[in-house]
C-alpha positions in Angstrom: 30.8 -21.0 88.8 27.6 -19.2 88.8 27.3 -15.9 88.4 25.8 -13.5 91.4 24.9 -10.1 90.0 25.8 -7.4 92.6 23.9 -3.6 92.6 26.7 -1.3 93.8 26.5 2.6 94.8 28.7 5.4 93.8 26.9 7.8 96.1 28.4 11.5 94.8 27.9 14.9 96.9 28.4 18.1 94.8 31.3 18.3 96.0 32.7 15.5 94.0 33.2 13.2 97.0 31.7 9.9 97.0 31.0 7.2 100.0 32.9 3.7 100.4 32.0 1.3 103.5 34.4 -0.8 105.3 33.6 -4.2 105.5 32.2 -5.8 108.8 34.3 -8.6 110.9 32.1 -11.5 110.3 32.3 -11.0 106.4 34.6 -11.8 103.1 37.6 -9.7 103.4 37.1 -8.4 106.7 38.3 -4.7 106.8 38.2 -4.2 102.8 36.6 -1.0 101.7 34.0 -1.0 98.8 31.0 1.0 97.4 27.7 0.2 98.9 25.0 -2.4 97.0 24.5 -5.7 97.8 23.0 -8.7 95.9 20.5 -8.3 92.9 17.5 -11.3 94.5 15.7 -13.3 92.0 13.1 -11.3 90.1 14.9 -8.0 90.8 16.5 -5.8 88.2 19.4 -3.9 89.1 18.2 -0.8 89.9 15.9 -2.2 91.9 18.3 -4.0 94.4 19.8 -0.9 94.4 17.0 0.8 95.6 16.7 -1.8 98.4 20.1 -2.7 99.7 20.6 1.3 100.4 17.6 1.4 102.3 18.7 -1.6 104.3 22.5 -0.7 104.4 22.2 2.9 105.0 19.2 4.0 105.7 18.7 6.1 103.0 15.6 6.4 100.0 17.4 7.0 96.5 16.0 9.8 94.4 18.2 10.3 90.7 20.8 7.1 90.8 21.7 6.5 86.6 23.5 3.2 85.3 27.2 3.6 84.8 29.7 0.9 84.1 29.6 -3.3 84.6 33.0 -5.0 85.6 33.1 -8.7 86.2 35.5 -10.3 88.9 36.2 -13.8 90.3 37.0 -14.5 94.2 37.9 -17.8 95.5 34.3 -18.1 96.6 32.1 -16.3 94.2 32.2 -14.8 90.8 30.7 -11.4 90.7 29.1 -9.4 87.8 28.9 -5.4 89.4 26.2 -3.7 88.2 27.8 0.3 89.4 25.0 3.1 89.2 25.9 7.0 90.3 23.8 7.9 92.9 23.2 12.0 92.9 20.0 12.7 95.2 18.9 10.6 97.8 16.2 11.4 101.1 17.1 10.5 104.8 20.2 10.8 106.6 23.2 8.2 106.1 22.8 5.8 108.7 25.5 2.9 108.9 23.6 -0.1 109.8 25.9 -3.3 108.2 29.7 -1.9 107.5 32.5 -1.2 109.7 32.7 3.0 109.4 32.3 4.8 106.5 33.9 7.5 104.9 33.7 10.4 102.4 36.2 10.0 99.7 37.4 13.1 97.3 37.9 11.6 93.5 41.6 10.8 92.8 42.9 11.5 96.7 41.6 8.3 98.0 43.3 7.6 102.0 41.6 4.5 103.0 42.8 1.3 101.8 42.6 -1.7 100.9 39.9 -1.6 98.5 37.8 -4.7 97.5 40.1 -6.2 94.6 36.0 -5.6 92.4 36.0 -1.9 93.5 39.5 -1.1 92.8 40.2 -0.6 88.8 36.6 1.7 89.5 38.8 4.6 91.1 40.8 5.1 87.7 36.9 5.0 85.8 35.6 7.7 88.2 38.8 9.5 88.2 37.9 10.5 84.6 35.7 14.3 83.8 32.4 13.7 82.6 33.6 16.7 79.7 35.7 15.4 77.0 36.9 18.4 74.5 38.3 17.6 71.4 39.6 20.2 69.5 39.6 21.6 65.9 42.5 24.5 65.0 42.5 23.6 61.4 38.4 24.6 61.3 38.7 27.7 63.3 42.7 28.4 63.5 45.2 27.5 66.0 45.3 31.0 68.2 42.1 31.0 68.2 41.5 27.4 69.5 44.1 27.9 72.4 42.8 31.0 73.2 39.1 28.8 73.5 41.1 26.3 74.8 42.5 28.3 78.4 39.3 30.1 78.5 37.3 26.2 78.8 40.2 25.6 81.1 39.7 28.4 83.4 36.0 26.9 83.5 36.5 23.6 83.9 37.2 20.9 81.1 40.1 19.0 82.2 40.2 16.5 79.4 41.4 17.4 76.2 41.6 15.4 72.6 43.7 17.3 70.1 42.5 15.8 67.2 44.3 18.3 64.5 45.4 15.4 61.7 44.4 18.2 59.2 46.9 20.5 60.1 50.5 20.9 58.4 53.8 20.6 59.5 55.4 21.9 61.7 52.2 23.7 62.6 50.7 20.1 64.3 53.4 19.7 66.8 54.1 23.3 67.5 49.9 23.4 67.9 50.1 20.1 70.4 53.0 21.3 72.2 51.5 24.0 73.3 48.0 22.6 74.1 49.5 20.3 76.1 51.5 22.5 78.0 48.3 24.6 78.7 46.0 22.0 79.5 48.8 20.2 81.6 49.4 23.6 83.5 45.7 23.8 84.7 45.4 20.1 86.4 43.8 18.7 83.0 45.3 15.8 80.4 45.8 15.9 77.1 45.6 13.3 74.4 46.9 13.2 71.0 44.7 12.0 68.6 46.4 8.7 66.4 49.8 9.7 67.1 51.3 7.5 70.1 54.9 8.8 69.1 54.3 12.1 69.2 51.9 11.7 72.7 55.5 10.2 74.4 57.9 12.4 72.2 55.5 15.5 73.3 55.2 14.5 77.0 50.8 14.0 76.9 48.8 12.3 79.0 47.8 9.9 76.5 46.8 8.9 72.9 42.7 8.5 71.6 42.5 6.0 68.8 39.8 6.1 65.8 37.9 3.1 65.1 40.1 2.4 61.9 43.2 2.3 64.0 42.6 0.9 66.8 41.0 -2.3 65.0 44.6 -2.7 63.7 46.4 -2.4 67.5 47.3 -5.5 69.2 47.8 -4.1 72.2 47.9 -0.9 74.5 50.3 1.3 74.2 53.2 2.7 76.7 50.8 5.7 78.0 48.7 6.1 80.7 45.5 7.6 79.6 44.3 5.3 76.3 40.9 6.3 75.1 39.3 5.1 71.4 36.3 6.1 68.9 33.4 2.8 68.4 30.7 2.7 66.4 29.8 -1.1 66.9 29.6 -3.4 69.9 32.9 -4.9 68.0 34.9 -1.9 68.2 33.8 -1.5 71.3 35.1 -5.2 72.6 38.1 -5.0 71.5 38.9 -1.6 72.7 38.0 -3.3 76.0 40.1 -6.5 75.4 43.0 -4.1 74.7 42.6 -2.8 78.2 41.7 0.7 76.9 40.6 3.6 79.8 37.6 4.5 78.3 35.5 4.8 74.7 33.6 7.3 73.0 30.4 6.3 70.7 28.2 7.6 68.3 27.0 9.7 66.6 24.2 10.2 68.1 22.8 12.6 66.3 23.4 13.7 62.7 27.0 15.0 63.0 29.1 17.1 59.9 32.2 15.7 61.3 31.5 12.5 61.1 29.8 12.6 57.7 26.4 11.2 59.0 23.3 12.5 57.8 21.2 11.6 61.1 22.7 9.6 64.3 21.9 6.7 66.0 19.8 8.0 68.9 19.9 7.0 72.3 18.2 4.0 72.8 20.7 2.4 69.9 23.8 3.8 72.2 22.7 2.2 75.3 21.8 -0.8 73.3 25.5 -0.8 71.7 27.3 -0.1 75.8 25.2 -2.6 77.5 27.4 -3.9 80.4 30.6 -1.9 79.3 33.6 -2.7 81.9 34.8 1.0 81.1 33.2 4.5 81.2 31.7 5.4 77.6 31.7 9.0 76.2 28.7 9.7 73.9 29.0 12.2 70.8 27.7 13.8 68.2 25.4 17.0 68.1 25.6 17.1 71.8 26.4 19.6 74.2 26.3 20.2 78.0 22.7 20.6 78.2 22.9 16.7 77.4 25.1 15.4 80.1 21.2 14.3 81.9 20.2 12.4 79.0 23.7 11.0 78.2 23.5 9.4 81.9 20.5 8.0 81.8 21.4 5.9 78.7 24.4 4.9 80.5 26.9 7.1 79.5 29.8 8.3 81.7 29.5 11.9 79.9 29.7 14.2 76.9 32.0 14.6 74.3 32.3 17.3 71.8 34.3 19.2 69.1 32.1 22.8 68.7 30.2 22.5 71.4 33.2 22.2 74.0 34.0 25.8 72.4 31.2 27.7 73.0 32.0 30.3 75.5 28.7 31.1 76.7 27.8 27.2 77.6 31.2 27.1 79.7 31.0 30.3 81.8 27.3 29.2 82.9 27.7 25.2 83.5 31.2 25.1 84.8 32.7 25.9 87.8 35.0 28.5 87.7 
């Protein structure tokens, strides 16, 4: 069957709420719910249809919209390939002109239902922070990284890596223990870095896989958050055939913990995520002065070991 490639919207107020429409009578799945877009017309690039179908749908003239993930689906009369974009600024007031209602959503409290069978494995994608923290207690000590650790909380970050392989016994699971308790105790998840027994034996959200390991997994494991480091498109595929959550890539620039004397750059990383079915985290010599830039080239968001630290950044980009 041929492929029609679809623009879709995931229009976001700074609240954190984003827009679905409910499908009109006199169309497929009558009363379904989905995010706005509509069909990419020959000669068009994504963006562009974009640009056009929420003029025509909603009345509205889009002003920052960046490229987020691609996920594929096949109906009994069409098979779809869903180009999603995050939509931040737009001009003109929302005007329904072609869907049943339309509502306001708040991320991970959705109450309309049901969604589009396309639309629906994108609520656990957008569900996820665009600030992924990884820690490092054997660099800088382990009071001194939970101490860093509850103040980021306080300010925000509410996904946490605990990457801490260097660390001794019994000092690594005493050290987890209690970062998960603490991240766990301020809304945010936790994920143990390589270890999927001690992520279930310690009660964490999940477990983040290095490239080296998860090449050797033949499947996902029992958890519900399941993340992995890629630095090729192959790594990458197969972290998505495994049915992984989401990846992070790099480094993009020149990174002492990854033993890289300069990174990849940007256009290589959105080169490398093209049409990724699952949000992407981008690394390496970044901080949150890059979350911008990270989007543009496709990127669901930033993640970091130092910079997620620094106190300064945290108190003046997050919300308190």
């Amino acid at each position: 069957m041929k492929i029609t490639h679809v623009a879709a919207a995931v229009l976001m107020r700074e609240d954190g709420s984003y827009l679905l429409g409910q499908r009109a009578a006199d169309t497929f799945y009558p009363g379904y719910w989905e995010f706005p877009g509509g069909k990419v017309e020959a000669g068009e690039s994504p963006r562009e249809a974009l640009v056009r179908e929420l003029h025509e749908e909603l009345g509205i003239e889009v002003l920052q919209a960046t490229p987020w993930i691609v996920r594929e689906h096949q109906y009994e009369h069409a098979h779809v390939k869903l180009h999603f974009f995050r939509v931040t600024q737009w001009r003109g007031e929302l005007r329904d002109h072609v869907h049943a209602a339309l509502s306001w959503q708040q991320i991970g409290a959705n109450t309309v239902s049901p969604m589009l069978p396309a639309n629906g494995p994108v609520l656990k994608a957008l569900a996820l922070p665009d600030f992924y923290a990884i820690t490092h207690a054997a660099d800088i000590g382990a009071e001194a990284q939970l101490a860093a650790l509850e103040f980021a909380l306080r300010h925000g970050v509410r996904l946490v890596q605990i990457r801490e392989q260097a660390l001794a016994e019994p000092q690594r699971t005493a050290f987890a223990a209690e970062a998960i308790r603490l991240t766990q105790s301020f809304g945010g998840r936790a994920l143990i870095n390589g270890d999927e027994d001690m992520a279930l034996e310690l009660g964490a959200d999940g477990v983040h896989f290095p490239a080296n390991q998860l090449m050797t997994r033949s499947s996902r494991p029992r958890l519900k958050l399941v993340g992995a480091s890629c630095h090729t498109r192959t790594e990458l595929e197969h972290a998505i055939e495994l049915g992984l959550d989401f990846a992070v890539v790099g480094s993009i620039n020149a990174s002492p913990t990854h033993d890289m004397a300069e990174g990849i750059g940007w256009p290589a990383f959105q080169t490398l995520i093209a049409e990724c079915p699952v949000p992407v985290f981008a690394i390496g010599g970044l901080g949150r002065e890059h979350e911008q830039i990270s989007r543009q080239h496709g990127a669901h968001g930033i993640a970091a070991i130092r910079a997620a630290w620094d106190q300064s950044s945290a108190s003046n980009s997050l919300p308190a």
